[in-house]
C-alpha positions as CSV (number, residue, x, y, z in Angstrom):
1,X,-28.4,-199.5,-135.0
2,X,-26.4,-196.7,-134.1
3,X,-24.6,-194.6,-137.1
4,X,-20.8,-194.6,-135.4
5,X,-18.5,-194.3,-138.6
6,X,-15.1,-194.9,-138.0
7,X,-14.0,-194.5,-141.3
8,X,-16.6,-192.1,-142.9
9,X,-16.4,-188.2,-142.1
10,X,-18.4,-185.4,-143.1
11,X,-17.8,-186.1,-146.8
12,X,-17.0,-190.4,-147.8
13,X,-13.8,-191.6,-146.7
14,X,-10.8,-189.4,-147.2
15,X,-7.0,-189.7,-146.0
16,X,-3.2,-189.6,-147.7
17,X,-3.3,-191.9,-150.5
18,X,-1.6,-195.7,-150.2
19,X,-2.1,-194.9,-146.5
20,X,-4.7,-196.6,-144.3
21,X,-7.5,-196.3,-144.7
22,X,-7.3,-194.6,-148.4
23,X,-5.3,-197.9,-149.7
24,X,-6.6,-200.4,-152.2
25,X,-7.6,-202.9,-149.3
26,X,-9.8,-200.9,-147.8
27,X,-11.2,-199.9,-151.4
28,X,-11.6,-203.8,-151.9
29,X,-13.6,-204.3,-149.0
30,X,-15.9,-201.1,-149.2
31,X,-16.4,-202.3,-152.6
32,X,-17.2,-205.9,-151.4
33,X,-19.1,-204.2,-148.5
34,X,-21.4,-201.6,-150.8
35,X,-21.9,-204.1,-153.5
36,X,-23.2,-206.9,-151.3
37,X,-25.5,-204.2,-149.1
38,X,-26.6,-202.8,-152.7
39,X,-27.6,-205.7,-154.3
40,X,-31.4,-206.1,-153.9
41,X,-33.4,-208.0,-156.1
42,X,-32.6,-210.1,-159.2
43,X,-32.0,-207.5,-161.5
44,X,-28.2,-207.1,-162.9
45,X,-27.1,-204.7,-160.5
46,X,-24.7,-201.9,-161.6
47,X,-22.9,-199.6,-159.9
48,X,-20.9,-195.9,-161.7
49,X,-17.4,-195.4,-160.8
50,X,-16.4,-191.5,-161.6
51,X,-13.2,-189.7,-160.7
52,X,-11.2,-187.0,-160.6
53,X,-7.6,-186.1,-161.9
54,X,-5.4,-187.0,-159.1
55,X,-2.2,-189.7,-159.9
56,X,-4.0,-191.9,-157.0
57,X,-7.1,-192.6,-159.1
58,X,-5.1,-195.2,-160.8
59,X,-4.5,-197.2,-157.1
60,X,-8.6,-196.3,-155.9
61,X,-10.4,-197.4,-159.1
62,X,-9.3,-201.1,-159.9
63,X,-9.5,-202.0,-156.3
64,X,-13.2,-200.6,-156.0
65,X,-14.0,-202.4,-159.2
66,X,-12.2,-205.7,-158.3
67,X,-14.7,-205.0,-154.9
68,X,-17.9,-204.3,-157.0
69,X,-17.3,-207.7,-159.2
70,X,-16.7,-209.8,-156.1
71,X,-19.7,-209.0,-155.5
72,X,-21.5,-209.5,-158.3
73,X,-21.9,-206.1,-159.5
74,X,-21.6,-204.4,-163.2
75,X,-19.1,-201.6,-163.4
76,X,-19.8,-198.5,-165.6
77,X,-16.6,-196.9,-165.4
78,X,-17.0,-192.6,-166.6
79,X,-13.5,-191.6,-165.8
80,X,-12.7,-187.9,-164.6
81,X,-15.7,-186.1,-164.6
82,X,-17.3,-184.1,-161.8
83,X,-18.9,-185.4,-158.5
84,X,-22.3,-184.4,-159.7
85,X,-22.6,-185.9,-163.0
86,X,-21.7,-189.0,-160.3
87,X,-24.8,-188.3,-159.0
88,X,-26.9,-187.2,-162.3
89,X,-26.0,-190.5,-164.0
90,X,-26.4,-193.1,-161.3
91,X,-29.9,-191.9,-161.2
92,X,-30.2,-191.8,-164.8
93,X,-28.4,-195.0,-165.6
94,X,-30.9,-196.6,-162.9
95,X,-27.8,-197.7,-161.4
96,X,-27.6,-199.1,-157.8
97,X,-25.3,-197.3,-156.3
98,X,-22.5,-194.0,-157.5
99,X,-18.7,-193.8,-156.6
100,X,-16.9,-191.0,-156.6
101,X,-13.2,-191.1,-156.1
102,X,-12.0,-187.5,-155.1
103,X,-10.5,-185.6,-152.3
104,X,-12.3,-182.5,-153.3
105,X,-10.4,-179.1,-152.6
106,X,-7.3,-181.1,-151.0
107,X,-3.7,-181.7,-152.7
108,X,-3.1,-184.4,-154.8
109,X,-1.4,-186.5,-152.1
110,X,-5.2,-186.8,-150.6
111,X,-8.1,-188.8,-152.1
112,X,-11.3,-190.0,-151.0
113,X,-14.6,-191.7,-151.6
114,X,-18.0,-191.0,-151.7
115,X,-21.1,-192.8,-152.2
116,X,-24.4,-192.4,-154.0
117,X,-27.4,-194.1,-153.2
118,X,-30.0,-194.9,-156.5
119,X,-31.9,-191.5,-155.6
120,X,-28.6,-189.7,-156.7
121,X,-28.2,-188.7,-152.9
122,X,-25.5,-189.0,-150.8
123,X,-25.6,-192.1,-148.5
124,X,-26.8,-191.6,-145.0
125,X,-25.0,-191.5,-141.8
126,X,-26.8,-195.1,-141.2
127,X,-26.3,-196.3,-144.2
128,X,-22.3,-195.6,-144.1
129,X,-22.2,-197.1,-140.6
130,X,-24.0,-200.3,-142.0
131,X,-21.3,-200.4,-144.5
132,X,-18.6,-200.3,-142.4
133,X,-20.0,-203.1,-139.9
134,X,-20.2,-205.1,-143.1
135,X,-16.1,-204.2,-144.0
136,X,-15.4,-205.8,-140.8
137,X,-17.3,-208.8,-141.4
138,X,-15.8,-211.7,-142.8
139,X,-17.4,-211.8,-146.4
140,X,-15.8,-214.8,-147.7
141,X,-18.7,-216.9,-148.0
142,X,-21.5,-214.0,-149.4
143,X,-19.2,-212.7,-152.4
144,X,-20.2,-213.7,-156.0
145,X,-20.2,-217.7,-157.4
146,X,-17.3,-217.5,-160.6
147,X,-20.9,-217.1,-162.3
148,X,-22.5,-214.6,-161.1
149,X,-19.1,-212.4,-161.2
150,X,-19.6,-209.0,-162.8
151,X,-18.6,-207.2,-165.6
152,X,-16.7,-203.6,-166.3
153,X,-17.5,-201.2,-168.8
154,X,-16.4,-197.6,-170.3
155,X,-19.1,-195.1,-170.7
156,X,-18.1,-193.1,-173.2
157,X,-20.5,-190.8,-173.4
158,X,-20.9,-189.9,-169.7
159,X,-19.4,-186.8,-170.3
160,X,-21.6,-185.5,-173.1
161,X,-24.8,-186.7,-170.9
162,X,-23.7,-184.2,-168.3
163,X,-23.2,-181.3,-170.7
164,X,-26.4,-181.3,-172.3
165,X,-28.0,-182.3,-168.5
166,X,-26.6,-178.6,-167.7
167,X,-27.2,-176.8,-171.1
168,X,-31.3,-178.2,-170.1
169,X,-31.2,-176.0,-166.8
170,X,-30.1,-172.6,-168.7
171,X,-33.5,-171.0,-169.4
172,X,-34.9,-171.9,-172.8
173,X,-34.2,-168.7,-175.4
174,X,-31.4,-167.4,-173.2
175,X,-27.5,-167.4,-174.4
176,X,-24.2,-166.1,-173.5
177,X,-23.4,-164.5,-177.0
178,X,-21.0,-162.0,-175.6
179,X,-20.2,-162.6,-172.6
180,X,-16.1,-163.4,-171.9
181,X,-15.8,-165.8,-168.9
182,X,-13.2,-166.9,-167.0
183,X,-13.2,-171.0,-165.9
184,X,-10.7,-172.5,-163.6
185,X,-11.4,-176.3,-163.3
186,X,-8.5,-176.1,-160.9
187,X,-7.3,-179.2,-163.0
188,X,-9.4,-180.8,-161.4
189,X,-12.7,-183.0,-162.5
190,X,-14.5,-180.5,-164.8
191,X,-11.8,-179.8,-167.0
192,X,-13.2,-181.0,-170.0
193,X,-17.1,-180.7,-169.5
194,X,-17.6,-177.4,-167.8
195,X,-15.8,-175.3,-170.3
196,X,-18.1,-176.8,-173.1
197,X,-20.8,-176.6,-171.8
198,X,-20.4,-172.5,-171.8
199,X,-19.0,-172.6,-174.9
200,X,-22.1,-174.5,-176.7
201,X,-24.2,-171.5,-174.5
202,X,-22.6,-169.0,-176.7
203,X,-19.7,-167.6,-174.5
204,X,-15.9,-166.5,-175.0
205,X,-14.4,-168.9,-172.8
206,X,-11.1,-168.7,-171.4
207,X,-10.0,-172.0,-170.0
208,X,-7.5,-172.0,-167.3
209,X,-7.0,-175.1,-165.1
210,X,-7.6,-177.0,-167.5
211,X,-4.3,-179.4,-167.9
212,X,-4.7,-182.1,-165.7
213,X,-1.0,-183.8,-164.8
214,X,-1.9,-186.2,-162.1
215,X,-0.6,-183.9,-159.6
216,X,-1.5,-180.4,-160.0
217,X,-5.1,-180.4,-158.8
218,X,-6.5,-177.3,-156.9
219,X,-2.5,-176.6,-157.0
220,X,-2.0,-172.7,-157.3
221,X,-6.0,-172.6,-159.1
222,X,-9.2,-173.7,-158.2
223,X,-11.8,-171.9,-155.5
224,X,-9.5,-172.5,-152.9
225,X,-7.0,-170.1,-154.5
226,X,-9.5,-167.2,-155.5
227,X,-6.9,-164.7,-156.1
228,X,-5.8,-166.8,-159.3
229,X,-9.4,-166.6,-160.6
230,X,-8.9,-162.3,-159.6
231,X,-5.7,-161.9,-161.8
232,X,-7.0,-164.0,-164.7
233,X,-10.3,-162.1,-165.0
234,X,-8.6,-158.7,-164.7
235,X,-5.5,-160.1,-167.4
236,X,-8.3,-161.0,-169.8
237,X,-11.0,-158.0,-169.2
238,X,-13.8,-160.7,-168.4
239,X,-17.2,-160.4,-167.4
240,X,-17.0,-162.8,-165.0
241,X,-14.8,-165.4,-163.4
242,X,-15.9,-169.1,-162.1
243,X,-13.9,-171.0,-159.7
244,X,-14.3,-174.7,-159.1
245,X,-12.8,-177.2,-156.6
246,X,-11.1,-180.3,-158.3
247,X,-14.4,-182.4,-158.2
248,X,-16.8,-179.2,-158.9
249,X,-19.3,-179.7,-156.7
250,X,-17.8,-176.1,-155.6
251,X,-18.0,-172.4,-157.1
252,X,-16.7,-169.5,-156.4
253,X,-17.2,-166.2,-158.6
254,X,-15.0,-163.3,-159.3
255,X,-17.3,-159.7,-160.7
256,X,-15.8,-157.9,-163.8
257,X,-13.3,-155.8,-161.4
258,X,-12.2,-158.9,-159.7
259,X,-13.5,-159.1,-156.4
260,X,-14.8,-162.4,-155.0
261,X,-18.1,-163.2,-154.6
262,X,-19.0,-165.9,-152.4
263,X,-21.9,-168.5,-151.9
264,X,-23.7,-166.8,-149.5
265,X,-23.9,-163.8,-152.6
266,X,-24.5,-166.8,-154.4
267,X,-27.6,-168.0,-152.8
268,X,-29.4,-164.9,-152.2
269,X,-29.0,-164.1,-155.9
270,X,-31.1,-167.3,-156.7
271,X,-33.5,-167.0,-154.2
272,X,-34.3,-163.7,-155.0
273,X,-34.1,-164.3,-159.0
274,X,-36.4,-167.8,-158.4
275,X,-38.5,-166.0,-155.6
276,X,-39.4,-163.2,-158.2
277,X,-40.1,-165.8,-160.7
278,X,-42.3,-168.2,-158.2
279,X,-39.6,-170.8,-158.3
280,X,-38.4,-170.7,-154.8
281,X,-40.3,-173.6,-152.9
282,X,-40.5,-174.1,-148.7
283,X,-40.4,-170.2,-148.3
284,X,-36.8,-170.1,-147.8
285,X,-33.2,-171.3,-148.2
286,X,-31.0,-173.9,-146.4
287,X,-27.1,-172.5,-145.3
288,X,-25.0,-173.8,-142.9
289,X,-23.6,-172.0,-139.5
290,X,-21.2,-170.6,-141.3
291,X,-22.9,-168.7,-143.4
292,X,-23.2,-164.5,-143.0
293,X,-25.2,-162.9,-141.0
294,X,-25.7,-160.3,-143.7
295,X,-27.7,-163.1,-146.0
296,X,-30.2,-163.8,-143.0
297,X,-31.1,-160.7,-142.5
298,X,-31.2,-160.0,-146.1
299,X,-33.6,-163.0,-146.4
300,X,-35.4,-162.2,-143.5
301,X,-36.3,-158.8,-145.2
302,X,-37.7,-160.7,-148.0
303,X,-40.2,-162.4,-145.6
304,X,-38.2,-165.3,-146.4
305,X,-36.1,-168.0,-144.0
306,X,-32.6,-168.9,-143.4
307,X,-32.6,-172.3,-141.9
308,X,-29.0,-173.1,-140.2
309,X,-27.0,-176.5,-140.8
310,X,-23.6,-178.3,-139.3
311,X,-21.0,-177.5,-141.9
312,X,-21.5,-180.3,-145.2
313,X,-23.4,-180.0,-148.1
314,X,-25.1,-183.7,-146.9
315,X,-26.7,-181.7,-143.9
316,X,-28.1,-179.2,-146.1
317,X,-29.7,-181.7,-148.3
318,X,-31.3,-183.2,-145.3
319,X,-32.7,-180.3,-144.1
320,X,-33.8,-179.0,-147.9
321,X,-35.9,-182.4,-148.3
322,X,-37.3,-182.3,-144.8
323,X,-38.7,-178.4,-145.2
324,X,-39.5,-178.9,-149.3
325,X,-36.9,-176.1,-149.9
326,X,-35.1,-176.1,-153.7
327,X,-32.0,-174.1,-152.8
328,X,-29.3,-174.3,-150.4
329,X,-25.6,-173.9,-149.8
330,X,-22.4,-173.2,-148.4
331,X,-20.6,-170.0,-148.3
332,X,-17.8,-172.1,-149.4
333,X,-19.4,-172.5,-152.7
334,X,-21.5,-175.7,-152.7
335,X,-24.7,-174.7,-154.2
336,X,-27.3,-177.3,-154.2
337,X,-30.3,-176.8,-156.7
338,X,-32.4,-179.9,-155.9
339,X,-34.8,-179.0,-159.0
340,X,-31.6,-180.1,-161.1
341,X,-29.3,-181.9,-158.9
342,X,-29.0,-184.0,-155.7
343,X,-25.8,-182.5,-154.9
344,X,-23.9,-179.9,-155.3
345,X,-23.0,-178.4,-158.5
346,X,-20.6,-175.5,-159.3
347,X,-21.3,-175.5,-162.5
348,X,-25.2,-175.5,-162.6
349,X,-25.0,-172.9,-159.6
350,X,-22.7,-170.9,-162.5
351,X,-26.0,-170.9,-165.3
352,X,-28.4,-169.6,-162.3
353,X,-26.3,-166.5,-161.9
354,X,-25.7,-166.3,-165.5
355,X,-29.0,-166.5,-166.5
356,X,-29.6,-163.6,-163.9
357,X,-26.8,-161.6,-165.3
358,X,-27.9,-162.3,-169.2
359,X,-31.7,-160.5,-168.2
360,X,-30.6,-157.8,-166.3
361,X,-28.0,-156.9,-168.9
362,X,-26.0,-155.2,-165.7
363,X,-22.5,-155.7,-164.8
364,X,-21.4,-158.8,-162.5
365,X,-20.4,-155.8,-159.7
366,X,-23.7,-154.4,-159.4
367,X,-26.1,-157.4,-160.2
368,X,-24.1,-160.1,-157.9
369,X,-23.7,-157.7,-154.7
370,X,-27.1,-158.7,-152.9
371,X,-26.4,-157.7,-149.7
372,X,-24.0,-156.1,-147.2
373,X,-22.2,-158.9,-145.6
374,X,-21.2,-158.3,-141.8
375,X,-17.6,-157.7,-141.1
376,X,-16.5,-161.9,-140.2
377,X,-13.4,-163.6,-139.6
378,X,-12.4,-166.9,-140.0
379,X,-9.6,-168.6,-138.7
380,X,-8.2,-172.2,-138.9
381,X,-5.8,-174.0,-135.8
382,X,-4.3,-177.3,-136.7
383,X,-3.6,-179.6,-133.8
384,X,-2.4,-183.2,-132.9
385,X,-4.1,-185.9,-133.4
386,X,-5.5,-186.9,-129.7
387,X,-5.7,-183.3,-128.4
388,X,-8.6,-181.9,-127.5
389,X,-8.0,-178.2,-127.4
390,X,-11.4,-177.2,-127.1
391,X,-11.6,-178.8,-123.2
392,X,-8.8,-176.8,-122.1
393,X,-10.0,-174.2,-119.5
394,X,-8.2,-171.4,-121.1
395,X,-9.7,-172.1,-123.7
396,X,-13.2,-172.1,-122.5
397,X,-12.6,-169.0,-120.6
398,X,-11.3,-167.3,-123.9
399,X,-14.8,-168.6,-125.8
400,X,-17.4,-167.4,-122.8
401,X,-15.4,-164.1,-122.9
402,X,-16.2,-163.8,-126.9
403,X,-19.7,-164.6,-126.1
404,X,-20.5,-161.9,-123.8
405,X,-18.7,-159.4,-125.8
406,X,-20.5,-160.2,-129.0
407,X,-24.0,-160.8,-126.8
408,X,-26.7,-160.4,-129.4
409,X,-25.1,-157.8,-131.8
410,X,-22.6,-160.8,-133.7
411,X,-22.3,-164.4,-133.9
412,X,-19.1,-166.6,-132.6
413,X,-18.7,-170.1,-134.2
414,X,-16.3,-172.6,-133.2
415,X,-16.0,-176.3,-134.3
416,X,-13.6,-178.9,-135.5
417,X,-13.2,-179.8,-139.3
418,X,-14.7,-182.8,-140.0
419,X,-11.9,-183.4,-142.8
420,X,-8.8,-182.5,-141.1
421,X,-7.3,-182.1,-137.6
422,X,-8.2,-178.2,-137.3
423,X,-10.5,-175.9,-135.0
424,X,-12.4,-172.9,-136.9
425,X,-12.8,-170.0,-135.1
426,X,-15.6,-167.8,-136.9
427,X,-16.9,-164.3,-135.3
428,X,-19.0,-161.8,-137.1
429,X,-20.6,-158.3,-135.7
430,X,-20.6,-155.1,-137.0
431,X,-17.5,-153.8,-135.6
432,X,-14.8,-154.8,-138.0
433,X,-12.4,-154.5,-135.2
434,X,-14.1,-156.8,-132.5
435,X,-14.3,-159.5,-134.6
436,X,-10.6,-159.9,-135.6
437,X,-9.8,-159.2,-132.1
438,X,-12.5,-161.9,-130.9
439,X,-10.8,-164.4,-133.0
440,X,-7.0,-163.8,-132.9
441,X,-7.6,-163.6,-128.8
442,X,-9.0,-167.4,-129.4
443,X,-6.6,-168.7,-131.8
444,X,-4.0,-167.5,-129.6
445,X,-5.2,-169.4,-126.4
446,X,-5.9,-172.6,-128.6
447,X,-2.5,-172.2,-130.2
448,X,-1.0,-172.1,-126.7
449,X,-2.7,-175.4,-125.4
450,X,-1.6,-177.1,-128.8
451,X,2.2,-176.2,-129.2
């Protein structure tokens, strides 16, 4: 069976809520759908539902639930908390199957849906496409006798579970007695559990983010909107800032002085902390195409490998499991530690560098600046739905121009979102200049074949 998903992206199933297909029908079915593919055996099969804070929740989660029962499925409802405790407790619950009903680093008008399989991993491409043939399917006749209907519960402890989960990856003996952080939660998912969880560690936290009103999420805060994160940490003389999206499978980091440091800082931080330490397994680290130039050769000087995704934190895991690597990410922030998590986890990623900081006993400037990044531009084009700007000659012209120019001193990277209806235009070389000229020349043509 081929894995065409019509409704699944990059990342679940995402669009404008109460519009097709992020309504409560479709919720119904891919409830009815996932529930009858999950269930496997004669065990009571149980399935956790998690969110995060957006007013659409409210629509999502009874429909999914009302889909789940049909089937015959127990509910463990956890309410907001983020998309890797999902993950954490499905596996710990032995639950059949995670939900997570978010729309990530998007406004509030957005939501989505992604799925967990009983390994804590994200569904795969087959697996989604299955589900899908199975929402189109009239189910009528397979869904749950009034007897065998199932039941919804609250978890109220979910949230604790997940804080002392990621207390148990600090090391053992280490705290943050003296350290003054900055969290955003982006008032988003983790507003509750990640600023605990640093606070039981021993830090001065200051919470920002943190009141959740249905419709402020990632609004003005959050990683998307570093230079929130920048001002705070300068305002309140911190050590360090952390950024996370609204479902906080995302981090971003602001040093002592303010300035941003990324996830490809990020990652070779880790590796080279868990490399010292003999941590680091499969010789290297998982990033995507987007990720600097700077941290490969960095790595590469390290006798250690970069191996190169598609853009999604899925891809990454894939290709971490397949070469027994531990660590891999995103530049945008997802950090993926797969000796505590199965996804990725802002928070967790957060302990790893502050663990790193606590020994060192260095500033966040100096300890959290691995490498020299290569001068890199990105760029973002919207355009209409049924365009294809990328087959336009112009276009291609524009593109094999870059390419020659850059030749083997730089990288060119262009590709459409998978989340929305945008091209990115990436260059990076040494010459600061080139690259925003490479891109803006691009952008421009683009721009002219969409308007």
């Amino acid at each position: 069976m081929g894995s065409n998903r019509r409704l699944f992206g990059t990342d679940g199933i995402r669009g404008t809520a109460n519009v097709t297909p992020m309504n409560a029908e479709t919720a119904l079915r891919l409830g009815q759908a996932a529930g009858l593919l999950f269930t496997r055996g004669a065990h009571r099969h149980r399935v956790v539902i998690g969110k995060d804070t957006r007013l659409s929740g409210y629509l999502i989660e009874p429909a999914l639930v009302a889909g789940f029962i049909g089937a015959g499925m127990d509910v463990a409802l956890v309410g907001p908390l983020p998309t890797p405790a999902i993950a954490m407790l499905t596996r710990n619950l032995r639950a059949d199957l995670g939900v997570m009903i978010s729309a990530s680093h998007n406004g509030y008008e957005d939501n989505g849906i992604k799925l967990f399989g009983p390994d804590g991993f994200k569904l795969s491409d087959a697996t989604e496409a299955e589900i899908e043939r199975l929402m189109e399917d009239d189910l009528a006749d397979r869904l749950a006798s009034p007897s065998k209907l199932g039941r919804a519960t609250r978890l109220d402890d979910a949230g604790g579970r997940y804080i002392e989960a990621a207390k148990a990856t600090f090391p053992r003996g280490l705290r943050l007695d003296g350290l003054k952080i900055v969290i955003d939660c982006a008032n988003g998912a983790a507003y509750r559990v990640a600023p605990a969880a640093l606070w039981e560690l021993g830090a001065e936290v200051v919470r920002v983010g943190v009141d959740p009103d249905g419709f402020n999420i990632n609004r003005g805060c959050g990683s998307t909107v570093p230079e929130f994160l920048q001002g705070e940490v300068r305002r309140h003389g911190a050590d360090l800032g952390l950024a996370l999206d609204g479902d906080a499978d995302r981090l971003i980091l602001a040093d002592e002085t303010g300035q941003i440091i990324d996830g490809d800082q990020v990652l070779a931080l880790i590796a080279r902390s868990w490399n010292n330490t003999g941590r680091l397994a499969g010789g290297g680290v998982v990033a995507t195409v987007m990720s600097n130039l700077g941290l490969e050769r960095y790595l590469a000087r390290h006798k250690l490998a970069l191996h190169r995704t598609a853009v999604g934190d899925r891809y990454v895991v894939e290709r971490m499991r397949a070469e027994g690597i531990n660590i891999g990410g995103e530049q945008s922030g997802h950090m993926i530690l797969t000796d505590y998590a199965t996804t990725g986890d802002g928070l967790l990623a957060a302990l790893q560098v502050l663990a790193v900081l606590v020994e060192s006993g260095q500033p966040a400037s100096e300890v959290c600046r691995v490498f020299e990044p290569l001068p890199q531009r990105l760029r973002s084009v919207r355009f209409g739905h049924g365009t294809s700007p990328l087959e336009a000659p112009s276009v291609r012209t524009a593109i094999a121009d870059a390419e020659a120019a850059l030749a083997s001193r730089g990288r060119l990277l262009i590709r459409k979102s998978g989340t929305e209806p945008v091209v990115r235009v990436m260059a990076e070389a040494e010459d600061a200049s080139q690259v925003v000229r490479i891109v803006d020349e691009i952008c421009e043509q683009i721009a002219k074949v969409v308007t």
